[in-house]
N, CA, C and O atoms as CSV, one atom per row, in Angstrom:
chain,resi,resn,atom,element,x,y,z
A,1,UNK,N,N,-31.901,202.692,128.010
A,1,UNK,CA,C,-33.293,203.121,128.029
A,1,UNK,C,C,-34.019,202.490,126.867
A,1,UNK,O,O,-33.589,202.744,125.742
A,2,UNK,N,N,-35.027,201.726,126.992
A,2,UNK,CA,C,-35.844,200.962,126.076
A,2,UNK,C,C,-37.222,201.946,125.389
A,2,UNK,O,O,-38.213,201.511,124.803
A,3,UNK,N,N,-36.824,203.564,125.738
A,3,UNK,CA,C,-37.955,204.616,124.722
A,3,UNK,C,C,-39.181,204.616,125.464
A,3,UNK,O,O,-39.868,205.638,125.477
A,4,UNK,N,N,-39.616,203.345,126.229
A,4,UNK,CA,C,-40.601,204.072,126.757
A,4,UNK,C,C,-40.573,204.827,127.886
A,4,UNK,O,O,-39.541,204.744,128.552
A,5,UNK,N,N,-41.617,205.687,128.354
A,5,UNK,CA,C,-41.634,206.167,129.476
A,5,UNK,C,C,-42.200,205.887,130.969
A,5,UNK,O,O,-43.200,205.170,131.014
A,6,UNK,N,N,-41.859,206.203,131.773
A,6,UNK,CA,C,-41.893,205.558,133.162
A,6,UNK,C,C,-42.799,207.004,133.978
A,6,UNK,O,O,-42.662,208.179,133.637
A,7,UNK,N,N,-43.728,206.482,135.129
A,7,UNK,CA,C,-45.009,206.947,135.418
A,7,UNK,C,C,-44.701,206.993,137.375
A,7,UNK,O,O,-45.075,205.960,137.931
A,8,UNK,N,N,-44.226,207.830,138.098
A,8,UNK,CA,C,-44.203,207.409,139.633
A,8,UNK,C,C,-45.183,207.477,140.528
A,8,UNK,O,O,-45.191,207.973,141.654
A,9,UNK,N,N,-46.216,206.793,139.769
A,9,UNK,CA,C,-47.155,206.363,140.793
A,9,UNK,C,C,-47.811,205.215,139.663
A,9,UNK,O,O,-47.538,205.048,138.474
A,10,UNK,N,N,-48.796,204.502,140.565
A,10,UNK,CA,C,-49.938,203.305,139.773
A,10,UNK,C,C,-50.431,204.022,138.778
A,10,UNK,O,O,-50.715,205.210,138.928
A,11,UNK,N,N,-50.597,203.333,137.568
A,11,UNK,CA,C,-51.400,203.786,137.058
A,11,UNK,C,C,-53.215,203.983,137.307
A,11,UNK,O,O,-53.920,204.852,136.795
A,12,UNK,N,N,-53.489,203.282,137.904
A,12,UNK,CA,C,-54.811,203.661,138.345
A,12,UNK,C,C,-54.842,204.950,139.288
A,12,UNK,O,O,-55.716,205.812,139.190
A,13,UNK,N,N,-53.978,204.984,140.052
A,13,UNK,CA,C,-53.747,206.464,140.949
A,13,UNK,C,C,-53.200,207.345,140.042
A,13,UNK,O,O,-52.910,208.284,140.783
A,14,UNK,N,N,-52.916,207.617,139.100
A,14,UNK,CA,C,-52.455,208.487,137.973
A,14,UNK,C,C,-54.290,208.471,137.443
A,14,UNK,O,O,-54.949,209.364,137.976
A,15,UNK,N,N,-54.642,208.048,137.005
A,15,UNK,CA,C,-55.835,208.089,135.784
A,15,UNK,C,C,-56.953,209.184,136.903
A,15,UNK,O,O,-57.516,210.258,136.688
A,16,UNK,N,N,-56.880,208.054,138.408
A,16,UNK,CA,C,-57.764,209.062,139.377
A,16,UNK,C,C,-58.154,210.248,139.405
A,16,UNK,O,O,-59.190,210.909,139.470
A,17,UNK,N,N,-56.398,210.419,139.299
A,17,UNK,CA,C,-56.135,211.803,140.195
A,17,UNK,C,C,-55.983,213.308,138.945
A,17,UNK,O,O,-56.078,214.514,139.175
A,18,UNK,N,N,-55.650,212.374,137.300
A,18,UNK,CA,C,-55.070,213.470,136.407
A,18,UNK,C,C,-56.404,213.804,135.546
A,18,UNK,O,O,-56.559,214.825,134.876
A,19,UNK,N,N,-57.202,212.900,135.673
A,19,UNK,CA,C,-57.992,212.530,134.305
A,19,UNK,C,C,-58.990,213.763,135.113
A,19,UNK,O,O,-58.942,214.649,134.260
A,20,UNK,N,N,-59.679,214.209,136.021
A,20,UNK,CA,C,-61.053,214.602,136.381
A,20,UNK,C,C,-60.421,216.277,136.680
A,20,UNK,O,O,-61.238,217.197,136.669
A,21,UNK,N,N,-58.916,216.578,136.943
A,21,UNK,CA,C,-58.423,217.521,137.013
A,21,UNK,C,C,-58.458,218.283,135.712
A,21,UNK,O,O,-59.123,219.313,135.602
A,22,UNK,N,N,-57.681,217.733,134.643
A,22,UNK,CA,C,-57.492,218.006,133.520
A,22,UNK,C,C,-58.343,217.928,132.495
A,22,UNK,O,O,-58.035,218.265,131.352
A,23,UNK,N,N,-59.645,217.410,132.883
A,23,UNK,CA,C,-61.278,217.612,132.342
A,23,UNK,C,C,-61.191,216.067,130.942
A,23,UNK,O,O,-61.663,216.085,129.805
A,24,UNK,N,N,-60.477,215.013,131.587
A,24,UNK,CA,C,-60.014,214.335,130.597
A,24,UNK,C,C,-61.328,213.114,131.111
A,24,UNK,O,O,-61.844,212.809,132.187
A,25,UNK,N,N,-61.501,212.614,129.488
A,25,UNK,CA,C,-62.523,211.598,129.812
A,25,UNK,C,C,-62.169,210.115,128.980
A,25,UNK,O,O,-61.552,209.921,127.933
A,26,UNK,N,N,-62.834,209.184,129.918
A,26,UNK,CA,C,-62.211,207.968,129.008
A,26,UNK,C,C,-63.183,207.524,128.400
A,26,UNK,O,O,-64.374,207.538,128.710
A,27,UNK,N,N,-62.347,206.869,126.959
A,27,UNK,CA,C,-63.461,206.189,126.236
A,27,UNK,C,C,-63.333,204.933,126.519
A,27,UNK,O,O,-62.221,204.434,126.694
A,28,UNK,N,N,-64.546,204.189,126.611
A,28,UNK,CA,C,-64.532,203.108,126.572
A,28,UNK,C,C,-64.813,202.412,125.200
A,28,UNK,O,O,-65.320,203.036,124.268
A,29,UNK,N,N,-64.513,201.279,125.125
A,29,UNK,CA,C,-64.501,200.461,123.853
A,29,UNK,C,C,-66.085,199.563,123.630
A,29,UNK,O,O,-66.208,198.358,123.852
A,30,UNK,N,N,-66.572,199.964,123.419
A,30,UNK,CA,C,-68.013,199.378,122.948
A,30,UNK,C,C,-68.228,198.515,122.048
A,30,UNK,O,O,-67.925,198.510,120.855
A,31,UNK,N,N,-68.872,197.643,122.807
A,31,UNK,CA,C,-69.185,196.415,121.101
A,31,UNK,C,C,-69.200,196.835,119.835
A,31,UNK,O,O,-68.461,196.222,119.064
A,32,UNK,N,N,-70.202,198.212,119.167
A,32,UNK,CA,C,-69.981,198.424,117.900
A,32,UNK,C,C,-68.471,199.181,117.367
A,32,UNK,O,O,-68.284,199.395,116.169
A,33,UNK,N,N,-67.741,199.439,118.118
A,33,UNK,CA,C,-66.414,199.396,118.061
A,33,UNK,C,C,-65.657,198.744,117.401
A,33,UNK,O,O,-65.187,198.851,116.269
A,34,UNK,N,N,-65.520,197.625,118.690
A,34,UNK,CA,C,-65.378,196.073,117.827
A,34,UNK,C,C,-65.527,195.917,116.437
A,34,UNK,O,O,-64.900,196.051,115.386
A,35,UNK,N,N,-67.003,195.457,117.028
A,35,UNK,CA,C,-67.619,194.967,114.984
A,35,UNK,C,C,-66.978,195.665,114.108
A,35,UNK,O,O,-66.431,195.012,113.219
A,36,UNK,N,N,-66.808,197.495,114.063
A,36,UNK,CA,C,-66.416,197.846,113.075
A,36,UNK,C,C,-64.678,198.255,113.273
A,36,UNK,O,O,-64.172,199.376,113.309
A,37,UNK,N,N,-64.222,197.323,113.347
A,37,UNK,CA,C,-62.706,197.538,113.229
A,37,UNK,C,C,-62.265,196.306,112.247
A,37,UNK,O,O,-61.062,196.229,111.999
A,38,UNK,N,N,-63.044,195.443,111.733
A,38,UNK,CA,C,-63.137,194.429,111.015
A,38,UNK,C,C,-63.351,195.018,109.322
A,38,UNK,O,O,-63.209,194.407,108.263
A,39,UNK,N,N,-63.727,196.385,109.578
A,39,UNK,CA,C,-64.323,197.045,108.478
A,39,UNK,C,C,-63.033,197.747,107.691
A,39,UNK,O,O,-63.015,198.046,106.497
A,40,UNK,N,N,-62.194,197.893,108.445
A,40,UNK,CA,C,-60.943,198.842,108.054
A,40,UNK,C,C,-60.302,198.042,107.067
A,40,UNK,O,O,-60.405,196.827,106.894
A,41,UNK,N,N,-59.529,199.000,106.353
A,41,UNK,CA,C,-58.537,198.364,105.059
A,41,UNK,C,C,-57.569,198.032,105.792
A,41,UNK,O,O,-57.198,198.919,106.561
A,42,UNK,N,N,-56.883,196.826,105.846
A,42,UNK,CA,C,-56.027,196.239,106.519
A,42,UNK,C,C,-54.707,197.153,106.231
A,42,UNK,O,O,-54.302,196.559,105.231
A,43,UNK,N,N,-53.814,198.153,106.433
A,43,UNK,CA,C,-53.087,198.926,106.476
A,43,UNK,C,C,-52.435,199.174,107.349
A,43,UNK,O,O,-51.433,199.887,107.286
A,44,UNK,N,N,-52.970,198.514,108.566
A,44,UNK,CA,C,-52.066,198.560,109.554
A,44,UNK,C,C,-52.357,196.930,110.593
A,44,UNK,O,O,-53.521,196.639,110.866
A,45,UNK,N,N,-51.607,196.337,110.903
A,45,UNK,CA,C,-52.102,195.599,111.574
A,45,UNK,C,C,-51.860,195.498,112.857
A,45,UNK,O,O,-51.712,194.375,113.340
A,46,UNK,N,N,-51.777,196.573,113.605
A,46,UNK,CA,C,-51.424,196.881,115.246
A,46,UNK,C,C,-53.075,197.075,115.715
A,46,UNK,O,O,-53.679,198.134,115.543
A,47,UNK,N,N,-53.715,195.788,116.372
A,47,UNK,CA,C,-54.789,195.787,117.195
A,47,UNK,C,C,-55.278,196.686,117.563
A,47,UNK,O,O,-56.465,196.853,117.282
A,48,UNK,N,N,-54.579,197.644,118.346
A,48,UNK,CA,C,-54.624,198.572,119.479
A,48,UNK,C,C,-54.609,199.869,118.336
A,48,UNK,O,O,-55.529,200.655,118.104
A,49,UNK,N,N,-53.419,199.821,117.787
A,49,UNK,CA,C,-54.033,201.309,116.614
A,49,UNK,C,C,-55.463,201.467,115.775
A,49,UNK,O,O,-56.141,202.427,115.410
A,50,UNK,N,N,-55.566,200.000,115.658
A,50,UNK,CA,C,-57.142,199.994,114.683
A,50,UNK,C,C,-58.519,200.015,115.203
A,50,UNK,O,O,-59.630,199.881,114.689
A,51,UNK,N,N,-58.003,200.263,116.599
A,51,UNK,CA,C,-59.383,199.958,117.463
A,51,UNK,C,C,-59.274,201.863,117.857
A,51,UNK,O,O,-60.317,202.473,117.625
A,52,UNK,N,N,-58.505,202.406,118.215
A,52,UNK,CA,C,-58.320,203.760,118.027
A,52,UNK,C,C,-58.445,204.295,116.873
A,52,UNK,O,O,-59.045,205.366,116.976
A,53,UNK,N,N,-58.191,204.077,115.943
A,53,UNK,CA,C,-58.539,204.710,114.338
A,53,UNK,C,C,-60.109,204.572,114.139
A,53,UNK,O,O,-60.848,205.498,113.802
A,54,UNK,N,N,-60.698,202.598,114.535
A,54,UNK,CA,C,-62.054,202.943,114.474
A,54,UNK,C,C,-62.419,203.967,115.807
A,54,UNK,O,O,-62.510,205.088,115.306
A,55,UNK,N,N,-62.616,204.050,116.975
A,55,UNK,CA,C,-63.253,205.152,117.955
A,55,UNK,C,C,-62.357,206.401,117.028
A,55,UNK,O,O,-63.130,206.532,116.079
A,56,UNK,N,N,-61.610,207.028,116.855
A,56,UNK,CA,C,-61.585,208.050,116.157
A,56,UNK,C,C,-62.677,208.140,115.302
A,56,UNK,O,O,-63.664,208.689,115.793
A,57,UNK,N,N,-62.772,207.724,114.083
A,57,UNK,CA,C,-63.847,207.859,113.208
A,57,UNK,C,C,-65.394,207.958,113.437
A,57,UNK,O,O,-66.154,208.821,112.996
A,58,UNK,N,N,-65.751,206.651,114.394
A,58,UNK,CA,C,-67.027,206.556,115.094
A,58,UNK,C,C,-67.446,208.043,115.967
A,58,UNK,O,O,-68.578,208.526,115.940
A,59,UNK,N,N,-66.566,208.489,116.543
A,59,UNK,CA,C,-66.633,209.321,117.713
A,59,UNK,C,C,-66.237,210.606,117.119
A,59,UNK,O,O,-66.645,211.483,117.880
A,60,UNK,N,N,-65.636,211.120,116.121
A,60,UNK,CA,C,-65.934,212.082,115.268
A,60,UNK,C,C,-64.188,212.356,116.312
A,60,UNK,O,O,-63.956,213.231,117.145
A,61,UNK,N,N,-63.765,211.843,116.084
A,61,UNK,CA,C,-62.366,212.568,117.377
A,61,UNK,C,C,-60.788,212.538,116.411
A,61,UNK,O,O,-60.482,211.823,115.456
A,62,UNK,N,N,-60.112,213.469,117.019
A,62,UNK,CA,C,-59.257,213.605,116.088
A,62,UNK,C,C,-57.957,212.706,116.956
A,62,UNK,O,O,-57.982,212.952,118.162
A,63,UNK,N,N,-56.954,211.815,116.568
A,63,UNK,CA,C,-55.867,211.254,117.064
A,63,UNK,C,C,-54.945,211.582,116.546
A,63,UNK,O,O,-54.720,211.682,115.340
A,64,UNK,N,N,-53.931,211.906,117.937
A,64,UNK,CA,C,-53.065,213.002,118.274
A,64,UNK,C,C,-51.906,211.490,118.198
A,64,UNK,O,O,-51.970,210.439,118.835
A,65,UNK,N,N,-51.179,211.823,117.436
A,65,UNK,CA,C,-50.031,210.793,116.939
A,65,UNK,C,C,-48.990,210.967,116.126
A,65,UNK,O,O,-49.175,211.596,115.084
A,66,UNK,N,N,-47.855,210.514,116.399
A,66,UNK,CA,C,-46.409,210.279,115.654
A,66,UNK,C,C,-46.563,209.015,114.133
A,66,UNK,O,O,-45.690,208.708,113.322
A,67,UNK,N,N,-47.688,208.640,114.206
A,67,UNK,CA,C,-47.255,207.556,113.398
A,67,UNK,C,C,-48.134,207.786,112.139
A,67,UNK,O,O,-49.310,207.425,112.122
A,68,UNK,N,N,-47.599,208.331,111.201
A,68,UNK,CA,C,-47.992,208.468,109.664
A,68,UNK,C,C,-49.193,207.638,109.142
A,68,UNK,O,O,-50.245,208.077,108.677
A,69,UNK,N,N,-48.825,206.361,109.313
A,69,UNK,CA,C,-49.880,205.316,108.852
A,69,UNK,C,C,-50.995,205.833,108.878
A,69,UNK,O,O,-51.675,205.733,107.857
A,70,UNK,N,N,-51.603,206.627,110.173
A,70,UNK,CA,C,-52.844,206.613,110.991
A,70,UNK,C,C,-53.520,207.728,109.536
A,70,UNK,O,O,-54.724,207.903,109.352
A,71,UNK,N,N,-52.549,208.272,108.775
A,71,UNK,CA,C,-53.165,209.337,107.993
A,71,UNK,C,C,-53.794,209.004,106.438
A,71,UNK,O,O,-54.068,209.855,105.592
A,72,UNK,N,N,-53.958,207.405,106.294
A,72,UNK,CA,C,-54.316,206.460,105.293
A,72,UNK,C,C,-55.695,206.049,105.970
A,72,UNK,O,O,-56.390,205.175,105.451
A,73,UNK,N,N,-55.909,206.411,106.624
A,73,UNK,CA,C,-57.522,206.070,107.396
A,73,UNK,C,C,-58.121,207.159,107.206
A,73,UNK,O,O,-57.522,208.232,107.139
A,74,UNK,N,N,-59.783,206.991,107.059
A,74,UNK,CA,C,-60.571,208.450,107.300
A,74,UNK,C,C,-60.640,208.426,108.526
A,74,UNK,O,O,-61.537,207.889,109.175
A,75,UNK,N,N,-59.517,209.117,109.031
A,75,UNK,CA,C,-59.990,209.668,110.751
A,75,UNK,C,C,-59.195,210.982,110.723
A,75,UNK,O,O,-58.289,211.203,109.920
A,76,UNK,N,N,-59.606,211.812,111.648
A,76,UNK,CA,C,-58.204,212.745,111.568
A,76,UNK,C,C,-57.459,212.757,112.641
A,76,UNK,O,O,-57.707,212.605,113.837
A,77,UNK,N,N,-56.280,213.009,111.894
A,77,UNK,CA,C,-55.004,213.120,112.769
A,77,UNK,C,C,-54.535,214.546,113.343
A,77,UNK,O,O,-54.919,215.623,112.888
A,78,UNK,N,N,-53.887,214.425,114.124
A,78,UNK,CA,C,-52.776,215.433,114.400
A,78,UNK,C,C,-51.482,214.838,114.573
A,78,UNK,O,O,-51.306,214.191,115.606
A,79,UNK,N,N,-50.486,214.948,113.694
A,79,UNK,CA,C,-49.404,214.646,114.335
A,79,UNK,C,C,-48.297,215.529,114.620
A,79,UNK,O,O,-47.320,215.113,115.244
């Protein structure tokens, strides 16, 4: 087992069907997003975490995570 986890259906038929049930909404990634992920103290360099750390911060939202790092950013965490 390679840790990640496995999903039995598409993911687009998963997002359909779970997201509007479970009152879940997606964010989308917006240009000023972008721009300001350039702004961060380089502390982490996983793309995908720093673009979530910035929408955390921007979006006033708290990220729900295992990974410590995220708690060297002004965003808040839950882990």
């Amino acid at each position: 087992h390679n840790g990640k986890f496995t999903i039995p259906q598409s993911l687009d038929k998963l997002v359909a069907k779970e997201c509007p049930q479970d009152n879940i909404t997606i964010l989308e990634i917006k240009p000023i997003h972008a721009i300001n992920v350039g702004s961060l103290p380089l502390q982490h360099k996983d793309p995908f975490d720093r673009m979530i750390i910035t929408q955390g911060n921007m979006e006033n939202l708290m990220i729900v995570t295992s990974d410590v790092i995220f708690q060297k950013y002004d965003v808040s965490v839950l882990l």
